[in-house]
N, C-alpha and C positions, 0 to 999 in steps of 0.2 A: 532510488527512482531517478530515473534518467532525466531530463531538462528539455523542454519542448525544443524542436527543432526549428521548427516556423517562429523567426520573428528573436530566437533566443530568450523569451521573456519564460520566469521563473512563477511558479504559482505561491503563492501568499495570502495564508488564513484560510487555505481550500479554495480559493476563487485565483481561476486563471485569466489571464489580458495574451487576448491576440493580436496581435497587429501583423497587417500584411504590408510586406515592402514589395512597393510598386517600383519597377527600373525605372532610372532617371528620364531615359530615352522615349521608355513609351509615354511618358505624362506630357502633356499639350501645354505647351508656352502660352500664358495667357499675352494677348500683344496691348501694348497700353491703348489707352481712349476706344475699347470696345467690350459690346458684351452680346453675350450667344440672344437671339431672340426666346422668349418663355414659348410664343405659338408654336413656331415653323422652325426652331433651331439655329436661321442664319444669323451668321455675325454681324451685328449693326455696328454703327459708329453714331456721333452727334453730329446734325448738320450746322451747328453753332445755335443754334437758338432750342432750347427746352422745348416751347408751346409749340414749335413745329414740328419736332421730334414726338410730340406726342398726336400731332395730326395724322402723321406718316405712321403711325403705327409702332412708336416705339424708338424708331432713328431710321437711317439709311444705310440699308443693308451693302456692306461690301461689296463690290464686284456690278454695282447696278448704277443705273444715270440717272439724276434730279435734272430733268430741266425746269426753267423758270422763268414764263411769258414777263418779260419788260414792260414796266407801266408806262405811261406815257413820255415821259422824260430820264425815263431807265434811275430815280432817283431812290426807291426802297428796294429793286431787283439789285444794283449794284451793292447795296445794305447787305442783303442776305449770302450775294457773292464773298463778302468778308466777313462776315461770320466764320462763314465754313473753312474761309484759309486761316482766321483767329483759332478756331478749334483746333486747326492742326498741329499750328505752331506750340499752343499751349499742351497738346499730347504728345511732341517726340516727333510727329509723322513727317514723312518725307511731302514735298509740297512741288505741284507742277504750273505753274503760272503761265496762260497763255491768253493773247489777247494783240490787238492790231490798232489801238487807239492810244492805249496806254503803256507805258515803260511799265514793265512787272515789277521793278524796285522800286517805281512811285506807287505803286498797289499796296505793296509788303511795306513802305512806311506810314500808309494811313488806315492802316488795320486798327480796329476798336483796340483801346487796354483791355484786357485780363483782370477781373477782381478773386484775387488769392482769398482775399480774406473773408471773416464772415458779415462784414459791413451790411451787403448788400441780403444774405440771406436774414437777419436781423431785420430787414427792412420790407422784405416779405412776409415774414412772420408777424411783426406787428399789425401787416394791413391787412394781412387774409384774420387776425386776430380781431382788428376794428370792423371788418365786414362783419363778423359771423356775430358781433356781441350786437351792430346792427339790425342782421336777419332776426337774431333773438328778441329784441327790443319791439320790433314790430310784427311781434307773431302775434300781441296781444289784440293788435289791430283789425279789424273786423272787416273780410274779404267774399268777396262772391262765393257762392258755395261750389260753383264748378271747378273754382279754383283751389280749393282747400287741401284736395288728396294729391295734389300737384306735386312731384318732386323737387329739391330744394337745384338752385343752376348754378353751378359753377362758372366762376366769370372767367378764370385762366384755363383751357386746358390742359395745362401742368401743373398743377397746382397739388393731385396726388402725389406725382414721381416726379422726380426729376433727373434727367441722363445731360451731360455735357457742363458748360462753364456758363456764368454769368457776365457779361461787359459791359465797359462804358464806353457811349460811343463820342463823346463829348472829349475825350482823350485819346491818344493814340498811343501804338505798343511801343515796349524802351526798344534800344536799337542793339541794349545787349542780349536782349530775349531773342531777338532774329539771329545773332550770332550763334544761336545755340542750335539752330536748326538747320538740316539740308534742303536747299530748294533749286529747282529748275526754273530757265526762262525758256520762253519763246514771244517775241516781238518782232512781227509778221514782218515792217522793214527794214530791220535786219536782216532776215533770212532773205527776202528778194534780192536786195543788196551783196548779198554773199553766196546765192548760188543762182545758176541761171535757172530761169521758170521753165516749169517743166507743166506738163498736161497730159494724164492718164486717166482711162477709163471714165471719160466725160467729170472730171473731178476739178475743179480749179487748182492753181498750182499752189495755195495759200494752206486747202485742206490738206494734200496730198506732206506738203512740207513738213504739216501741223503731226497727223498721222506717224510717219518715219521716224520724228524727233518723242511721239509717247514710246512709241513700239520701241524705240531703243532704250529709253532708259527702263523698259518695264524688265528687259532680259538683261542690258549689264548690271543692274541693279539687285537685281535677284527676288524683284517682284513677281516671276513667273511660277515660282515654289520651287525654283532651281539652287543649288548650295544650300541643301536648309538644314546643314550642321554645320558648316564654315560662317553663318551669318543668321544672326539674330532677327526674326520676323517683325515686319514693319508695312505702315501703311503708308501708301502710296495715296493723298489727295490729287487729283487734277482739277483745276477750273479754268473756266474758257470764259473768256467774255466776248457777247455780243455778239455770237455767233452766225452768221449769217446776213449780215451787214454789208452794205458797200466798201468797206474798208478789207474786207476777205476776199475781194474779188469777184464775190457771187452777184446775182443780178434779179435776186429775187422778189429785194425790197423794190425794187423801179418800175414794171413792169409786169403783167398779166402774165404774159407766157415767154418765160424767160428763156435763154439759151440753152443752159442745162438746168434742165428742171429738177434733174434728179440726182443733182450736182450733193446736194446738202443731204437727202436720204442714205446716199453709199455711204459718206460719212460716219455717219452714226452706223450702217448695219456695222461696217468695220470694225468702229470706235467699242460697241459691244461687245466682239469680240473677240475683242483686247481685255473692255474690263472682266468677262466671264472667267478668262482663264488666268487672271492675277488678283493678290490683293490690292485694289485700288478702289476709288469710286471718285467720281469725276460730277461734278455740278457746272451746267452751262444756261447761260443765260442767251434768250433769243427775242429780239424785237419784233414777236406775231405782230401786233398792230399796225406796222407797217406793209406782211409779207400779203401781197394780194390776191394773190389766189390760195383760196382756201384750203384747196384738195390739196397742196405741198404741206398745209400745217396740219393738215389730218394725216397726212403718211409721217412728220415728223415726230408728231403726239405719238401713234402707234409704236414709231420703234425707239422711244425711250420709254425708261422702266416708271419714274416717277413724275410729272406733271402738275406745276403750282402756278397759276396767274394768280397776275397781280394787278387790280384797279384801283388806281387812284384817283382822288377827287379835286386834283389841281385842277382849274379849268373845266369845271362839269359842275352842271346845277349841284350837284350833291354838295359841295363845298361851302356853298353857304344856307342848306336846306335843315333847320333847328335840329332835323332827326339824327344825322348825322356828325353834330357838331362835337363828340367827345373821339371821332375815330379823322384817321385821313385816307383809309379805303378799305377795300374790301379784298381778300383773299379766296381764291376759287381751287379748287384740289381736283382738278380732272383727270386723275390716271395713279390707281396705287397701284403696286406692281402684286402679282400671286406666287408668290414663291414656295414651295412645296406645300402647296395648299388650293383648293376649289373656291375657295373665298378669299377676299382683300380683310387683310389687317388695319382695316382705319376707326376711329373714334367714332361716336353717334356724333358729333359736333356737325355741324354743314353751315350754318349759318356764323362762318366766321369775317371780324374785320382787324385791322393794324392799327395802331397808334404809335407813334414817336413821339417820346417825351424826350426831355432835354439830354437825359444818360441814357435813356432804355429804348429797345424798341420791341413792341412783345403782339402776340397774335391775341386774340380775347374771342369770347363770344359774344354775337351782337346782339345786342340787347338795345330797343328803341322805348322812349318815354311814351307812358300811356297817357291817353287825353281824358283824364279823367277830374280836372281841377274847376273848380269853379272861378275860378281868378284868371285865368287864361282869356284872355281877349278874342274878340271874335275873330280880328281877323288872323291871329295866331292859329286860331283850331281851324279855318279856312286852311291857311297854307299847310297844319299838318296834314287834313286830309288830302289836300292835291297830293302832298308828296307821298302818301300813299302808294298810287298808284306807279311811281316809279321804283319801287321795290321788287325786286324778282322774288320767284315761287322759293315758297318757304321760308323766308326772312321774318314772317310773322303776320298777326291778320292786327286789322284794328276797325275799328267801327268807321266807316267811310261816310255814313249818314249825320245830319246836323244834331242828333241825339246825341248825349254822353253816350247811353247804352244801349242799344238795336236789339230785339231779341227774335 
């Protein structure tokens, strides 16, 4: 009896093993720090933080733009800007740093540490461990009956899965970690300084600069899916900061009706498509709060793919209003991208806010104290109910009247 030809495997005991040999060449390189989406198929990556990776559907798909409205003092929007260059560094990826305010090597030294170990996942585990023995503790507790058939809430949106690393933002990375990585700059004066300003297609010359200097490393680098046997496949981060700034040369933040108005949209339609046709994906932070005419940040929202404000409560009644008192603002998700699909991949969550503890900074779902205490002083339940009324739609309903219960 002859010997199967497929596979070479011999039969034994009557029962044959086939195995089929796949060519080395057709098998897909998996590329570190990504994974295929379960919906739509596209490759995502982690934008540094879990909870918001699972806002977004999972992560941030390759090849597409997160921008991220500046809070009022750009003080958790620049947070989330280093997340995403932390993540990179800790996966291998190639990293683009660009920015007009700050030297890129003083960015890349005050990146959160990395925790390798399982410290922190221990420390999760124990809390979502002391939650749930909680929730248990007080089922026995006697509840409205409207509320009974209620599904149980989870207070982390990541709390199921989890895609990307954990940090401390209380530390910063070693400086032999960043040795190990490839990164690019661009600091805006410099490049003025070194080449004369130029001005095309109504663009200032800071974008046009900015532009040139991705577009070229995306093709000597072989970000474009060019050499993809000569070179091992890789991701290309980009981050921008503060996009749109007076420090860019743009005139958007000062003024109504600015010089070129449509200075900062070319931008990005370009900037797009750069990222469509490479492995990259690029996170850029932009100070809406400032940009005063609105119809510029409505064509900005449109032509990026992801969309995250950020409110915070420095300086706004919220800051010191009791309801408020375990978060420091509030997170808004205005634009997930559709990627080979008729519907957005986002969570049921909406009603999300931030908090910064001393190591962490994590996205949660908000959750406000109900006035249901008899110990509560009058004029405590006074001011919860005013602040009531400063809650936007959907954040939660409460009894607004001097009653505990209104029916």
């Amino acid at each position: 009896m002859a010997a199967l030809a497929t596979g070479g495997a011999t039969p034994s005991d009557g029962a044959t093993s086939f195995q089929r040999k796949v060519p080395a060449s057709s098998r897909l390189a998996a590329i570190a720090g990504t994974r295929p989406s379960v919906r739509h198929g596209q490759l995502l990556l982690s934008s540094g933080l879990p909870s918001l990776d699972c806002v977004l559907g999972g992560g941030l798909a390759v090849g597409t733009l997160l921008l991220i409205e500046e809070d009022k003092y750009g003080i958790y929007s620049n947070l989330l800007f280093k997340y995403f260059l932390a993540e990179g560094i800790v996966c291998g990826h190639n990293l683009f740093v660009a920015s007009a305010k700050e030297d890129p090597a003083d960015i890349l030294k005050e990146l959160p540490a990395p925790l390798f170990d399982d410290v922190h996942k221990n420390q999760v585990d124990e809390k979502e461990t002391a939650i749930k023995s909680k929730q248990e503790s007080q089922e026995s507790m006697k509840i409205a009956w409207r509320y009974q058939n209620l599904p149980k809430m989870e207070v982390s949106p990541a709390a199921s899965a989890r895609f990307g690393h954990y940090y401390d933002v209380s530390k910063t990375v070693s400086p032999e970690l960043l040795k190990s990585i490839k990164w690019h700059r661009f600091f805006l004066p410099e490049e003025m300084s070194l080449h004369p300003e130029i001005k095309t297609c109504n663009m200032t010359c800071g974008y046009t600069r900015l532009l040139q200097s991705i577009q070229r490393i995306i093709y000597q680098e072989g970000f474009d899916g060019s050499y993809p046997q000569k070179k091992q496949k890789n991701i290309l981060r980009i981050g921008i900061q503060s996009l749109g700034s007076v420090l860019w040369g743009d005139d958007i933040c000062c003024t109504d009706n600015p010089e070129d108005i449509f200075s900062l949209t070319k931008f990005l339609y370009v900037l797009r498509g750069l990222l469509r046709m490479s492995l990259s994906a690029c996170i850029i932070t932009v100070p809406a709060h400032l940009i005063q005419n609105k119809a510029i940040m409505e064509r900005v929202t449109n032509l990026s793919d992801t969309v995250v404000g950020l409110e915070s409560f420095i300086g706004s009644e919220r800051e010191t209003n009791p309801l408020y008192k375990d978060y420091q603002g509030l997170i808004h998700v205005h634009q997930i991208p559709r990627l080979n699909s008729l519907i957005c991949d986002v969570s049921g969550t909406k009603d999300l806010a931030f908090r910064l503890k001393r190591k962490q900074f994590t996205i949660e779902r908000l959750h406000l104290p109900p006035d249901l205490s008899d110990t509560v002083s009058r004029s405590s339940k006074q001011d919860l109910a005013e602040s009531t009324k400063l809650l936007s739609s959907g954040c939660g309903a409460m009894a607004i009247g001097k009653k505990h219960l209104d029916f």
